[in-house]
C-alpha positions in Angstrom: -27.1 4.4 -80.7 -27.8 7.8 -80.4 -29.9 11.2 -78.4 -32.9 12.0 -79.0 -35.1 14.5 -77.8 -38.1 16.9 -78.7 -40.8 18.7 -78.0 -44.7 18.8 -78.8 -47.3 20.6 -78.7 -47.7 25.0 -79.3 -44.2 25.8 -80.2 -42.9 29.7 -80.0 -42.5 31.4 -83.1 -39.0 30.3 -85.2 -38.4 27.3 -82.2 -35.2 25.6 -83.0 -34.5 22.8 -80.9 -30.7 22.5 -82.0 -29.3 24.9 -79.5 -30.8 24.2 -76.2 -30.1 20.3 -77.0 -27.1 20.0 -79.1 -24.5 19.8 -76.4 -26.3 17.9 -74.0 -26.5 14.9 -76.2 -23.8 15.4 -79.0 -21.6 12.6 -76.5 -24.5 10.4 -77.6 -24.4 11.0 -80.8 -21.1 12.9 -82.1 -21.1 11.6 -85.8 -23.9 13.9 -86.8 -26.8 15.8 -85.6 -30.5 17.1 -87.2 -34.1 18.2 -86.4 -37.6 18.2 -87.9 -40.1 21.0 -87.4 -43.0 20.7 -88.6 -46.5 22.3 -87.1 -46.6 21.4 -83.7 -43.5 19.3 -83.0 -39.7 19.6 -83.3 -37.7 16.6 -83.1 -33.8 16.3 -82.4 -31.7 13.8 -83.2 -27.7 13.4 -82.1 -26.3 10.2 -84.5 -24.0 7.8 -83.5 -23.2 5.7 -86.7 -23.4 2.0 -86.6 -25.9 0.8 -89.1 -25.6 2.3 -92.6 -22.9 4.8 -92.3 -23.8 7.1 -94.9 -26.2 10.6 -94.9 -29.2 7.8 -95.8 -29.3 6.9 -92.4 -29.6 10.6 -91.1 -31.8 11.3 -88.5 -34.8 12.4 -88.0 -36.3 10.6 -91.0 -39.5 12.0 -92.5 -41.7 10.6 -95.5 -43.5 13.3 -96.4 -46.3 11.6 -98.6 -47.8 9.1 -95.1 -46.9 12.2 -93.0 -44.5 10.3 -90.5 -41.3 11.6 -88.7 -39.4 9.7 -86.7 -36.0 10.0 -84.3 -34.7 6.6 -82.8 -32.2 5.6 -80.4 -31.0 1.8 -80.6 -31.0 -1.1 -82.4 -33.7 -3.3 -83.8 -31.5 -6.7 -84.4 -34.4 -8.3 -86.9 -34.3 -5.6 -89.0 -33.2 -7.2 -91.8 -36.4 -9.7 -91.9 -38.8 -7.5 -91.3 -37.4 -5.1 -94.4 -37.4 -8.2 -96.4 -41.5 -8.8 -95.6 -41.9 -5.0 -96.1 -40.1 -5.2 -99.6 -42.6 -7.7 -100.9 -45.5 -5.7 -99.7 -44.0 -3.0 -102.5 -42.1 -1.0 -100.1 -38.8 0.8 -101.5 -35.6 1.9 -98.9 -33.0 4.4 -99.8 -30.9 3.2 -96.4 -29.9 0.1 -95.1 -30.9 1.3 -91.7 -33.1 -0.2 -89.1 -34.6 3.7 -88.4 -36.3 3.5 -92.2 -37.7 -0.2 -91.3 -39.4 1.1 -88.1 -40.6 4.2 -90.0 -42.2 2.3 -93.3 -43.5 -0.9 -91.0 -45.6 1.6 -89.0 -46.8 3.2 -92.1 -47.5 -0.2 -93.4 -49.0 -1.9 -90.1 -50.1 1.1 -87.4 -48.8 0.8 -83.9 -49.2 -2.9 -84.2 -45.6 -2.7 -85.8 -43.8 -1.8 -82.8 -44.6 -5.6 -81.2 -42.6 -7.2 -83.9 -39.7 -5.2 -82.8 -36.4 -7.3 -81.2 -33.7 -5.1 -79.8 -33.2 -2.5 -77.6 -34.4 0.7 -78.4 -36.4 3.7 -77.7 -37.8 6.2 -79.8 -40.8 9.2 -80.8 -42.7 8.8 -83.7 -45.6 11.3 -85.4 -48.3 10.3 -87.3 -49.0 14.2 -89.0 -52.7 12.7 -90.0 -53.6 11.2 -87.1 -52.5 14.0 -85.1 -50.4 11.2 -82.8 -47.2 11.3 -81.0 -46.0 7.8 -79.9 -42.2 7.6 -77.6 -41.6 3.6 -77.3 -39.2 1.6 -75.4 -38.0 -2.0 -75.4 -39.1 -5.1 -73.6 -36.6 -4.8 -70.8 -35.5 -1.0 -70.9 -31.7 -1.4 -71.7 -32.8 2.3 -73.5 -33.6 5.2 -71.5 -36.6 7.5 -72.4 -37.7 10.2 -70.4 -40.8 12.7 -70.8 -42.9 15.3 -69.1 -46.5 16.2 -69.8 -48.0 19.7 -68.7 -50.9 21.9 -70.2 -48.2 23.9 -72.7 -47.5 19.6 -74.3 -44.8 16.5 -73.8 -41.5 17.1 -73.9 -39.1 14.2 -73.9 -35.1 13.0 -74.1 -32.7 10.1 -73.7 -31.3 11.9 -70.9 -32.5 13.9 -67.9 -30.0 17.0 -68.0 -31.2 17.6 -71.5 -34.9 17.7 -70.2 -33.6 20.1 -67.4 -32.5 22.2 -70.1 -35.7 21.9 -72.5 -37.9 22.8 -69.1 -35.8 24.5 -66.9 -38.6 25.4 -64.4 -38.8 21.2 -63.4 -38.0 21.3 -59.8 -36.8 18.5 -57.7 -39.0 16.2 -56.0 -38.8 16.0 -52.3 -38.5 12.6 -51.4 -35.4 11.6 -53.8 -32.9 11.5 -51.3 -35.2 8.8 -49.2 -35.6 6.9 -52.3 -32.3 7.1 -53.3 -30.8 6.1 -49.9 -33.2 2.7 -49.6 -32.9 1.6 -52.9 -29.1 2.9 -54.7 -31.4 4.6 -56.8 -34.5 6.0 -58.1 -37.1 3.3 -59.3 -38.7 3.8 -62.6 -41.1 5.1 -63.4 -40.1 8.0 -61.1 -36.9 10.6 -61.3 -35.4 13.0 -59.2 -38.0 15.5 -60.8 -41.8 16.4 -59.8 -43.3 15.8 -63.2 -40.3 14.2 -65.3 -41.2 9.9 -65.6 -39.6 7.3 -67.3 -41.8 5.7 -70.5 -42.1 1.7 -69.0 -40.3 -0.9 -70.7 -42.0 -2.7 -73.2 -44.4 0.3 -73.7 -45.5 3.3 -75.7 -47.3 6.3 -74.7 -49.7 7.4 -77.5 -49.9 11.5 -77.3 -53.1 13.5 -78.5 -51.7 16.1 -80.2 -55.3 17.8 -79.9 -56.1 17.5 -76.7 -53.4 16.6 -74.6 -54.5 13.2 -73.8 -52.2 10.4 -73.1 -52.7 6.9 -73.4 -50.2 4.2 -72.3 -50.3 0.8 -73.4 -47.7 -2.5 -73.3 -46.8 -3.9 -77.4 -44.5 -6.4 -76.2 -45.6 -9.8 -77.8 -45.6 -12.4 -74.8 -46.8 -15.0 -76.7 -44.8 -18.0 -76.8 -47.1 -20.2 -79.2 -44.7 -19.4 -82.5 -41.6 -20.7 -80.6 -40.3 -23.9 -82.1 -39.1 -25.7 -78.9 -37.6 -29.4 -80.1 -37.5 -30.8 -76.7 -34.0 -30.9 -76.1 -34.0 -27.9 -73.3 -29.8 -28.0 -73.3 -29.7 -28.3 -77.2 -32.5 -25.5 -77.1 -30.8 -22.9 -75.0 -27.2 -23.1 -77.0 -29.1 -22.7 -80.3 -31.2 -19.7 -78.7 -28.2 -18.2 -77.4 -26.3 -18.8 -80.6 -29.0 -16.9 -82.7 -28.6 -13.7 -80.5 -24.8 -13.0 -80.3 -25.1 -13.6 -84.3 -28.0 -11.3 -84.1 -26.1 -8.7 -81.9 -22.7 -9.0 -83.9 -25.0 -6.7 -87.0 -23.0 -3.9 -87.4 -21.0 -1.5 -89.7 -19.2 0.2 -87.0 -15.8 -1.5 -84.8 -17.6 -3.9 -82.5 -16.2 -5.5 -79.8 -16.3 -8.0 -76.6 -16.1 -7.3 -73.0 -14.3 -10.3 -71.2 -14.5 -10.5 -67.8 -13.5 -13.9 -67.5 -16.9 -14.8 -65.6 -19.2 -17.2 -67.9 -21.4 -15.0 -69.4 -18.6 -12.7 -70.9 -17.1 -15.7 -71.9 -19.9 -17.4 -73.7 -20.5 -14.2 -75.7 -16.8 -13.9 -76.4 -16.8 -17.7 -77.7 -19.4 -17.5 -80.2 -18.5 -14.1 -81.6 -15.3 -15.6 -82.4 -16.8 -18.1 -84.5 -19.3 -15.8 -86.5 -17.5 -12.4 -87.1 -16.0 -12.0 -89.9 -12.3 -11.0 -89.6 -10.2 -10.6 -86.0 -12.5 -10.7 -83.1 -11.6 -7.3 -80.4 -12.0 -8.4 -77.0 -11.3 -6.2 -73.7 -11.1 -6.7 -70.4 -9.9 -4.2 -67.7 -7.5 -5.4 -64.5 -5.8 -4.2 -61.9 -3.1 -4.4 -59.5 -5.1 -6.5 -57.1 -4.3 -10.6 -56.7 -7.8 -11.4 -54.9 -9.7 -9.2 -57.5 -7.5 -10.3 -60.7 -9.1 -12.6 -63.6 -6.2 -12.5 -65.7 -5.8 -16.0 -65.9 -9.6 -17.0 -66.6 -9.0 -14.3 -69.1 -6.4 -16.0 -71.0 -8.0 -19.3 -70.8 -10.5 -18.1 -72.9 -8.3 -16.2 -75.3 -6.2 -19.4 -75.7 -9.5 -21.4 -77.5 -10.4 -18.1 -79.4 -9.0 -18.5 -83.2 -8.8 -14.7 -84.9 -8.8 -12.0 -82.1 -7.3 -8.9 -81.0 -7.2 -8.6 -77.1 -6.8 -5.2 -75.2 -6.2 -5.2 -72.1 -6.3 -1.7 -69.8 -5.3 -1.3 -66.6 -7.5 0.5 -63.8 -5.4 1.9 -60.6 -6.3 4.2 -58.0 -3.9 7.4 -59.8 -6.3 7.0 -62.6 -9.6 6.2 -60.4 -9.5 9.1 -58.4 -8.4 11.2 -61.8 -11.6 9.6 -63.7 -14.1 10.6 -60.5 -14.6 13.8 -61.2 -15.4 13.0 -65.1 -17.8 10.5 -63.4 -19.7 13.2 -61.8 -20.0 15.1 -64.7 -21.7 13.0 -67.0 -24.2 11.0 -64.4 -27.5 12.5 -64.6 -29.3 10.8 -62.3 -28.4 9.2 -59.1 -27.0 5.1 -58.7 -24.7 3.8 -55.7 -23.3 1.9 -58.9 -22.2 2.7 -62.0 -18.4 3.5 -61.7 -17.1 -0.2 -63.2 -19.1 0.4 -66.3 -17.6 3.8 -66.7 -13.8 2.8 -66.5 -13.9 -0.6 -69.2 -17.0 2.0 -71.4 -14.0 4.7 -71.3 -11.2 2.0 -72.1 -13.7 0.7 -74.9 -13.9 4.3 -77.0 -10.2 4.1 -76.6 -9.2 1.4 -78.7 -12.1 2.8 -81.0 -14.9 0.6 -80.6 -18.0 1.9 -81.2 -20.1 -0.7 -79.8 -19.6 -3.8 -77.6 -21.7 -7.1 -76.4 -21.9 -7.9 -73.1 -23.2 -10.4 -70.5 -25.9 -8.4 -68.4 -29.0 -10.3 -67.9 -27.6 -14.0 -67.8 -27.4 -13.9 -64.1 -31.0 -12.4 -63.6 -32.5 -15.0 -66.2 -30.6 -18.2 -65.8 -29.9 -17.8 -61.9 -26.8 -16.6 -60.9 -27.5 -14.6 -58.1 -27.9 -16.0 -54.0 -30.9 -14.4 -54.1 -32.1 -17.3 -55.8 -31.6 -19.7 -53.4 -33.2 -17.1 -50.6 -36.5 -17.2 -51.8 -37.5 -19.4 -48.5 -36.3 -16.5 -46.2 -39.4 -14.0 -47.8 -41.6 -16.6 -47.2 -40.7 -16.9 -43.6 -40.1 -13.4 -42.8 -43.7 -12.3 -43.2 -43.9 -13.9 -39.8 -42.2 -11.4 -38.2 -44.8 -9.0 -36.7 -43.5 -5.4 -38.6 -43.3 -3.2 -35.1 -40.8 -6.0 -34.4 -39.6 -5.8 -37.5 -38.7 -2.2 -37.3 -37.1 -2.5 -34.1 -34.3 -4.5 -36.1 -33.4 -1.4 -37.9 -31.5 0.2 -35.2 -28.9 -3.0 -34.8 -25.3 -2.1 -36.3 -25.5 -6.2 -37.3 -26.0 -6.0 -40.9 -27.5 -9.6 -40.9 -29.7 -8.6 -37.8 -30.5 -4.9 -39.2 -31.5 -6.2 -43.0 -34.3 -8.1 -41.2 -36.1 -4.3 -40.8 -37.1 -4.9 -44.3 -40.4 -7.0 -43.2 -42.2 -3.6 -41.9 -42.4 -2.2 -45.7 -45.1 -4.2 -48.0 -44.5 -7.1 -50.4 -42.6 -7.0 -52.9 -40.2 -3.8 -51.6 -39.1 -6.0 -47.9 -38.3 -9.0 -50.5 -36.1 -6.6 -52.9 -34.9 -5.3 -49.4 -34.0 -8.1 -48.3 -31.8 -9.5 -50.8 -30.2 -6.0 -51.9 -31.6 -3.7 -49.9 -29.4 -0.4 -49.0 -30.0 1.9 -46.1 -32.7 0.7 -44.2 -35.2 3.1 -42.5 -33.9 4.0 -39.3 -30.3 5.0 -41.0 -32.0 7.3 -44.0 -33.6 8.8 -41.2 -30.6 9.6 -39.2 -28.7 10.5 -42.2 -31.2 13.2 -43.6 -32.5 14.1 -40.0 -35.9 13.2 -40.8 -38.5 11.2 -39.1 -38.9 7.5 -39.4 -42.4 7.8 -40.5 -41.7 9.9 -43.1 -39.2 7.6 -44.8 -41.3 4.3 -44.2 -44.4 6.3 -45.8 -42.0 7.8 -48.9 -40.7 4.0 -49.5 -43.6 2.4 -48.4 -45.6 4.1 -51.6 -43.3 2.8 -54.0 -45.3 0.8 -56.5 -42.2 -1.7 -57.6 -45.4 -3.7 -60.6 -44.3 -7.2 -59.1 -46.7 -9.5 -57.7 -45.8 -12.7 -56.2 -47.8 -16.0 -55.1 -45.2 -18.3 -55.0 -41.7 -17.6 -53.5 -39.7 -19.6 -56.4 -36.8 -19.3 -58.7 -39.3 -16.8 -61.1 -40.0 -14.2 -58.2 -35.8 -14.2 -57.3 -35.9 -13.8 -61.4 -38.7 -11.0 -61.2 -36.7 -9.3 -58.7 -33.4 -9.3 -59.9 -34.9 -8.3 -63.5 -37.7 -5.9 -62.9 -36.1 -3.6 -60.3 -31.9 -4.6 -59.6 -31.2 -4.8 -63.8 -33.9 -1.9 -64.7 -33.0 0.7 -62.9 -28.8 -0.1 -61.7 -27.5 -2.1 -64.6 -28.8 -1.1 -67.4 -29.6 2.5 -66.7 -25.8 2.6 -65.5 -24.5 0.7 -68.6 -26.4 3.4 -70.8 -24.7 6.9 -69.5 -22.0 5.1 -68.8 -21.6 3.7 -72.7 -22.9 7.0 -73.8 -20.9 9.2 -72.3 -18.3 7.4 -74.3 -20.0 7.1 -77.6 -20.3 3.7 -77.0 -23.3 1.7 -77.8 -23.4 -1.5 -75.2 -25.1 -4.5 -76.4 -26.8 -7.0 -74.2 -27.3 -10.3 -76.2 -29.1 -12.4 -73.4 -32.1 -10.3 -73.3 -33.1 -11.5 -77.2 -36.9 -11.6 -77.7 -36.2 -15.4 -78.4 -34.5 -16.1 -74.8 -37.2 -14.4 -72.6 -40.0 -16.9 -74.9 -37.5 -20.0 -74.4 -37.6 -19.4 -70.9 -41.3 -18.2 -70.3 -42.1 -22.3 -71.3 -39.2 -23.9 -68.8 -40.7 -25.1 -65.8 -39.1 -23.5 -62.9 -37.2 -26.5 -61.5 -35.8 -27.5 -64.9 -34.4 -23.6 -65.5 -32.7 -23.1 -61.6 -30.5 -25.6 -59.9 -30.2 -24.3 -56.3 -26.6 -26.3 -56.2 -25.2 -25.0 -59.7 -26.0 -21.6 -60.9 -26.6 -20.8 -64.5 -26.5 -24.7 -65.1 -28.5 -24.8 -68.5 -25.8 -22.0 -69.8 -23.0 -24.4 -68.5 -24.8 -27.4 -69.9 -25.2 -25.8 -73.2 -21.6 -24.4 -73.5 -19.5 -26.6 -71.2 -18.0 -28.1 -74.5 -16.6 -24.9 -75.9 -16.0 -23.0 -72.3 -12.8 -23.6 -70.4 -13.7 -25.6 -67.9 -12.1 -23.7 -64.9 -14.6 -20.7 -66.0 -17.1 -23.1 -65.7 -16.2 -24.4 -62.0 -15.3 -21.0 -60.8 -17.3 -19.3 -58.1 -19.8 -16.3 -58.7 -17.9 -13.3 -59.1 -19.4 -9.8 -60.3 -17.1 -7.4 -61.8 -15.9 -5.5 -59.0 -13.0 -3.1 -58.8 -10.8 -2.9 -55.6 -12.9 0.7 -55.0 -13.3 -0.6 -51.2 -9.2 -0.3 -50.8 -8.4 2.9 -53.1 -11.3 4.6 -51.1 -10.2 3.9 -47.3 -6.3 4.5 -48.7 -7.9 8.2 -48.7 -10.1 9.4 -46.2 -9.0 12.5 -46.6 -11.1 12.5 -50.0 -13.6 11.3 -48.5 -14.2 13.7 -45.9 -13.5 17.1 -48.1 -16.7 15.7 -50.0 -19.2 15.5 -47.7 -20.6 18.0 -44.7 -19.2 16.7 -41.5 -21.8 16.0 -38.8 -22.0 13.2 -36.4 -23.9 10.3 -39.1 -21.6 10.8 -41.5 -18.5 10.7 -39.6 -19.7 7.6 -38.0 -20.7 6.1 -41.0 -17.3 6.8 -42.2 -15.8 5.2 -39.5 -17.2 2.2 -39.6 -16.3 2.0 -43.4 -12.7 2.5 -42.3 -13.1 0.1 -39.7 -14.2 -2.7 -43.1 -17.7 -2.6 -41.1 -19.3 -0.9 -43.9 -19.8 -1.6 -48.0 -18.0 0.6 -50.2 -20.8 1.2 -52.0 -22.7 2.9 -49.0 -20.2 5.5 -48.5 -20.2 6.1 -52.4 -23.9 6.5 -52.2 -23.4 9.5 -49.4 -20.9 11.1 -52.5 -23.4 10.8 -54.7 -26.3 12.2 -52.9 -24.1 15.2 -51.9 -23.3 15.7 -55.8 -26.8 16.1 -56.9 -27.8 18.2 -53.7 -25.3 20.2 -55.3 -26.2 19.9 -58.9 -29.2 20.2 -61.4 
C-alpha cells in the first residue's frame, strides 16, 4: 500500500513534484518516497513496504527500452501466476514485486492486462510511445483514486488534500453540504470539489497526452464461463473463501487479523490460522461497555485457534475524545462514519502491523444486512403518490419521516429508505435553504443502479454499489492510511463475486438466516455461539461518551435554533449518534480545505 500522485501534461520548467506532495502522502507511504519526470509527466510515489522489501521494489518503476512508467498503490494477490506466464513468454524481473508484473504484463498484453488483475489496487501508468496516460482502479474500489482534467492536463492522487495542494485554485462545489447531509457522504463519482472526480471502480481512464482527450472504459472481466463450479454450492463457497484469505495472507510485511467476534472476522481469523506460517496476530478492540462487549465471542474463537498472538486494546471515552481531534486532521473528505476504523487502524500500527485482513463485504454479498429482507417495502412504496410522500418529511417519527424517501427517483428513495440520513425537509432546515433546492441537488444524483426486480441482488446492489463504495471502504482506506496500515478485504476476491454471479438468488439469501451459505460452509470450524448470535456491526459506545458531554458538543457547532434542537433530541436518545456527528463533521470542512 502506498500514495501516489502526479501530474500530466505542460509542466513548468525544473517541476519537481516531491515538495508540494511529499508530506501529504508520506503517512501512506513512510518507508520510502520517489518520482519520475520525464517530458510531459511527473509521477510521485510514497512506498509503504509489504511485497519485496528491498530498493527493487522502489517506486515509480520505469523500463526505459518499451517506454513505460508506472506508480501503484495496492496489491494484486495473483501476482505470482501471472509472473509465472510472463516468465515463459521470455520476460526477466529484478523484484519480486507485484508493481514490476503490472508494468511488464502491459508491455507484454496492452491495456487488455489490467482485466486479469485480482486485488485491490489503483494506479497511473504511461505508455511514452503511445503518448497514453491510463489511472486504473479495482473491481469494487477498496482503493481510492482521484483526478482532475482542465485545458493546462490531468492531475491525480490517492488522496484529496494532496490534490488541493497540486491545484490549489479547485474550489468547493456548492451542493456538498446537501449531499453530504442525505447521504453520510459524497457519492462517487463526485467530491466536495467542482472539477475533482473519483476514477470508477473497475475502470481506467485512458489520457491523450496530445490532445487532452479522455476516454473511460470498464476492464473488469465479468465473465463467469472459466469458473469451475462442482455443484456442491456449500462445498463451493468454503473452497472459494479458502482460496482468498490464502491469497490475501501474501506478504513480507507483519500481517495481521481483526477479530470482532462477528462471523466474518471470525471466518477470516480461522483459516489464517491454519495457512500462515508461524503465530497468527489477531486484534480486536473493547471497551468498558457490557451490552457493546464481544469479549467472550472473542475468546471462543481464540480458544480453537492453534499458533496465535492476540492483542487486545481498550477504547474509552479519555482516549476517544483525545483521538477526535487526530480524526479531524487526517479525514479528507466528508463520512458520518469512519471513527471505529480509525481507533482498532491506530491500535493495529501499534503492535506493528503493517497490514491486516478483514471482513468488509461478507454482509453486502452473502446477506447480512435487514435491508435484505426489506426489498418488498420499495416495491410497495412507489404507491405512495410523492407530494404525499414529501409531506412525511416533516414528522419527528423516524419510521413515519423515512417514508419521505418515495418523492426522490429510483434507486436513491430505495438507498433512502433502508439507510437514508437526513431527509429533505431537515437538510433544508439545517442549511436554511429551500426544499426544492435540496430535492433538485439529490434528486440529480446518478447512483449507476438499475433495478427490475426488488430481490436479494438489488438489497445486494445497494448495499455494495453505494453503502460499501463510498462509507466502508473509502473510510477503511484513510483510516488504514493514516496509520500506515494497509487493510485487506478477502471477501471481495475476483473468484467470490463469479461464484456468486452463477447462484440463483433464492439459493444465495435465506430471509430467516443471514449469511447462511458462510455458516453452512464454516459451521464445522466456527464456534457455534458465533454462529447463532444475532447481527451485530462493530459499533463503539460513541452514542453514550457523546451525550456524557454536551458541552463538547455545543463548543463545536454555531448555535441556532436547528441545531440546538437537533441536539436535544439526541440527548433526549430520540436521535442517532451518528446524525449529530455528521453536523461535526460538516462544520469541520466548512472550516477546512
Amino acid at each position: 500500500m502506498c500514495g501516489i500522485a502526479g501530474r500530466v501534461g505542460l509542466l513548468p520548467p525544473n517541476y519537481d513534484i516531491i515538495p508540494l506532495v511529499g508530506d501529504s502522502l508520506r503517512h501512506r507511504g513512510p518507508d520510502g518516497e520517489g518520482a519520475f519526470n520525464k517530458d510531459r509527466v511527473s509521477f510521485y510515489h510514497s512506498r509503504l513496504s509489504i511485497l519485496d522489501l528491498s530498493d527493487a521494489g522502489t517506486q515509480p518503476m520505469y523500463e526505459e527500452a518499451a517506454g513505460i512508467a508506472v506508480t501503484f498503490n495496492g496489491e494484486i494477490y495473483n501476482f505470482r501466476e501471472l509472473r509465472a506466464d510472463l516468465i515463459k513468454r521470455g520476460y526477466h524481473f529484478y523484484s519480486d514485486s507485484d508493481t514490476e508484473v503490472l508494468l511488464k504484463g502491459y508491455i507484454e498484453f496492452g491495456k487488455s492486462f489490467f482485466s486479469r488483475l485480482n486485488g485491490i489496487f489503483a494506479f497511473a501508468l504511461y505508455d511514452e510511445r503511445n503518448s497514453r496516460v491510463f489511472l486504473g482502479r479495482d473491481r469494487c474500489g477498496t482503493k481510492p483514486l482521484y483526478y482532475r482534467v482542465e485545458s493546462g492536463g490531468l492531475w491525480f492522487s490517492s488522496e484529496i488534500r494532496t490534490l488541493k495542494r497540486l491545484c490549489p485554485d479547485i474550489a468547493k462545489r456548492s451542493d456538498w453540504r446537501q449531499l453530504f447531509l442525505a447521504f453520510g457522504f459524497i457519492p462517487e463519482p463526485l467530491t466536495m470539489f467542482d472539477s475533482v472526480f473519483v476514477v470508477p471502480k473497475g475502470e481506467a481512464l485512458e489520457y491523450d497526452l496530445n490532445n487532452g482527450v479522455v476516454n473511460r472504459y470498464r476492464f473488469v472481466d465479468e465473465d463467469s464461463e472459466d469458473f469451475e463450479f462442482g455443484g456442491n454450492l456449500i462445498q463451493t463457497v468454503k473452497d472459494v473463501v479458502t482460496r482468498s484469505v490464502k491469497r490475501n495472507l501474501i506478504s513480507d510485511a507483519p500481517i495481521g487479523v481483526f477479530l470482532s467476534g462477528g462471523l466474518d472476522s471470525s471466518i477470516i481469523a480461522t483459516l489464517a490460522d491454519q495457512m500462515k506460517e508461524g503465530p497468527l496476530t489477531t486484534l480486536s478492540v473493547n471497551f468498558g461497555d457490557g451490552e457493546l462487549d464481544e469479549g467472550p465471542y472473542q475468546r471462543a474463537v481464540l480458544e480453537k485457534l492453534h499458533d496465535q498472538n492476540h492483542v487486545s486494546t481498550t477504547v474509552d471515552s479519555d482516549s476517544f475524545f483525545e483521538g477526535v481531534e487526530d480524526f479531524f486532521s487526517i479525514v479528507d473528505s466528508p463520512s458520518c462514519d469512519g471513527l471505529n476504523t480509525f481507533f482498532v487502524a491506530r491500535a493495529a500500527r501499534e503492535v506493528g502491523l503493517k497490514s491486516v485482513l478483514s471482513g468488509v463485504g461478507a454482509d453486502e454479498l452473502f446477506g447480512g444486512y435487514p435491508s435484505f429482507n426489506r426489498m418488498h417495502y420499495a416495491s410497495a412504496g412507489r404507491a405512495i403518490p410523492r407530494s404525499v410522500a414529501r409531506l412525511f418529511g416533516r414528522s419527528k417519527l423516524n419510521i413515519i419521516s423515512r417514508l419521505s424517501c418515495f418523492e426522490y427517483p429510483r434507486p436513491i428513495c430505495d438507498y433512502f429508505l433502508i439507510r437514508g440520513f437526513y431527509n429533505t425537509q431537515q437538510i433544508a432546515s439545517i442549511l436554511e435553504i429551500s426544499s426544492s433546492s435540496v430535492k433538485k441537488t439529490v434528486g440529480e444524483v446518478d447512483l449507476g443502479i438499475s433495478c427490475n426486480v426488488f430481490d436479494g441482488n438489488y438489497a445486494a446492489a445497494l448495499e455494495t454499489e453505494i453503502y460499501m463504495l463510498n462509507q466502508l471502504l473509502r473510510d477503511s482506506d484513510v483510516m488504514g492510511m493514516a496509520n500506515s496500515l494497509e487493510i485487506r478485504v478477502p471477501f471481495l476476491d475476483n473468484e467470490i463475486f463469479k461464484l456468486l454471479s452463477l447462484v440463483p438468488v433464492n439459493q444465495k439469501f435465506n430471509p430467516r438466516n443471514f449469511k447462511y451459505l458462510l455458516k453452512e460452509a464454516f459451521e464445522l470450524q466456527i464456534p457455534s455461539e458465533v454462529l447463532r448470535r444475532s447481527k451485530q456491526g462493530f459499533v463503539f459506545p460513541f452514542d453514550h461518551w457523546l451525550r456524557q458531554r454536551p458541552d463538547w458538543i455545543l463548543s463545536r457547532l454555531p448555535s441556532n435554533r436547528i441545531i440546538c434542537e437537533l441536539i436535544d433530541r439526541f440527548l433526549r436518545k430520540e436521535l442517532h449518534w451518528s446524525k449529530i456527528w455528521a453536523l461535526l463533521v460538516l462544520h469541520h470542512f466548512d472550516e477546512t480545505f
